[in-house]
C-alpha positions in Angstrom: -3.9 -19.6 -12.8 -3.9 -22.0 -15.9 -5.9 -19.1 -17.6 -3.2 -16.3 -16.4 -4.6 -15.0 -13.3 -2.0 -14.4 -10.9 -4.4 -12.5 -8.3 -3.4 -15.1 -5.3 0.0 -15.7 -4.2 -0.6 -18.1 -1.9 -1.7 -20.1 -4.7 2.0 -19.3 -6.7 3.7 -20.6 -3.4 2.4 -23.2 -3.0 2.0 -24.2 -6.9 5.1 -22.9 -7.5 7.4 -23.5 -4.0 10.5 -21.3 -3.4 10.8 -20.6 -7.1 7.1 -19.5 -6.9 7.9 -17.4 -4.5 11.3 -16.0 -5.9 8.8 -14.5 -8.7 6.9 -12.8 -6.3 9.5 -11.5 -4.5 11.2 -9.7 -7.7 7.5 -9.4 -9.6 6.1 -11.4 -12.4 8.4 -10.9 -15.6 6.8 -11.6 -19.0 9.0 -14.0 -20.1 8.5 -15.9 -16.7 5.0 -16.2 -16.3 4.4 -18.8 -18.4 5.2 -20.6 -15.6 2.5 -20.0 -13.5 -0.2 -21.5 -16.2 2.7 -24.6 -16.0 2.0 -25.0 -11.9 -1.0 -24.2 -12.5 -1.6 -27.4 -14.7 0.9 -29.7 -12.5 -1.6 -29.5 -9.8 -4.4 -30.2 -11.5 -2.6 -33.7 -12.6 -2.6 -34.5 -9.4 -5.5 -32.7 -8.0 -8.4 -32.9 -10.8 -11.2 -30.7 -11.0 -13.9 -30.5 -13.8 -14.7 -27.2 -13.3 -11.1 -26.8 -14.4 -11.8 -28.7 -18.6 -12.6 -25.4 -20.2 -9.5 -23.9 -19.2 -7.7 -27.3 -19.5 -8.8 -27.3 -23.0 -8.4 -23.8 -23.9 -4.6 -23.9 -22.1 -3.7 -26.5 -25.2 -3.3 -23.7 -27.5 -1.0 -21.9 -24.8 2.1 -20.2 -26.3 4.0 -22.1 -24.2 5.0 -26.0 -25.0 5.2 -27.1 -21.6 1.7 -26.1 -20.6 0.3 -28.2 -23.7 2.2 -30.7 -22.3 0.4 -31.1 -19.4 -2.9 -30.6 -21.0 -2.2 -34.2 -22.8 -0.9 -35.5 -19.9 -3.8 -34.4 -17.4 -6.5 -35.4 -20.3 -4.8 -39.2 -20.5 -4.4 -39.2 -16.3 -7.9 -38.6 -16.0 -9.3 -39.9 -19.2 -10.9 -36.8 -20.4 -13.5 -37.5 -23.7 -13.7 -33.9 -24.3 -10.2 -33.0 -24.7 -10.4 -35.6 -27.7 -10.4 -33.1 -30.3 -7.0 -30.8 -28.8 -5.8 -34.0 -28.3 -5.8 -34.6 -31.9 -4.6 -31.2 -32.9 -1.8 -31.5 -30.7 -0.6 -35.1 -31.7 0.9 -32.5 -34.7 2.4 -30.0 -32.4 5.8 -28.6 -33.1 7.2 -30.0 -29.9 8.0 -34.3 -29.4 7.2 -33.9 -26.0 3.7 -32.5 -26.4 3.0 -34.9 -29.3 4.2 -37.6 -26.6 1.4 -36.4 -24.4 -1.4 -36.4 -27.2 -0.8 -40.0 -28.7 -0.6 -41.2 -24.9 -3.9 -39.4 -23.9 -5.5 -40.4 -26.9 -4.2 -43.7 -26.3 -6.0 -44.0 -22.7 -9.4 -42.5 -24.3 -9.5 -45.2 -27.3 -11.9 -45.3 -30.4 -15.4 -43.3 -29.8 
């Protein structure tokens, strides 16, 4: 899902609960699914996978500001070297919160 596949709606329920659902229910809106790739990366904070980095690192250019918001907060979680580098793109992100996110990451990883 953090990459925009929405093939398993089990997967939106219980990412996504009752509001997960809701989008289901009614379809997938464009302006809405943006949340999916944000459940998506909520879960992985707290279940961590890494089979999941390329995606976690590709989702820190997402459109969206929340999901580069988790991608700092997942790489700092988990201490993730290899998000180092968009880490440090987005410690100059538009968004406070997602800068937040970067300095803490980058923070947890320390000097090479």
């Amino acid at each position: 899902m953090l990459d925009g596949d929405d093939s398993d709606p089990g997967l939106i329920v219980a990412l996504g609960g009752p509001p997960g659902q809701a989008l289901i229910d009614r379809g997938l809106p464009p302006h809405l699914r943006y949340w999916l790739r944000v459940w998506a990366a909520r879960g992985l904070f707290w279940a961590w996978d890494d089979l999941a980095l390329p995606q976690l690192i590709e989702a820190g250019e997402d459109e969206h500001w929340r999901v580069r918001e988790w991608v700092g907060k997942i790489a700092g979680r988990y201490a993730l070297p290899r998000t180092r580098e968009v880490l440090e793109r987005l410690v100059h992100d538009d968004v406070p919160r997602v800068r937040t996110a970067a300095v803490r990451a980058l923070g947890v990883l320390g000097d090479d």
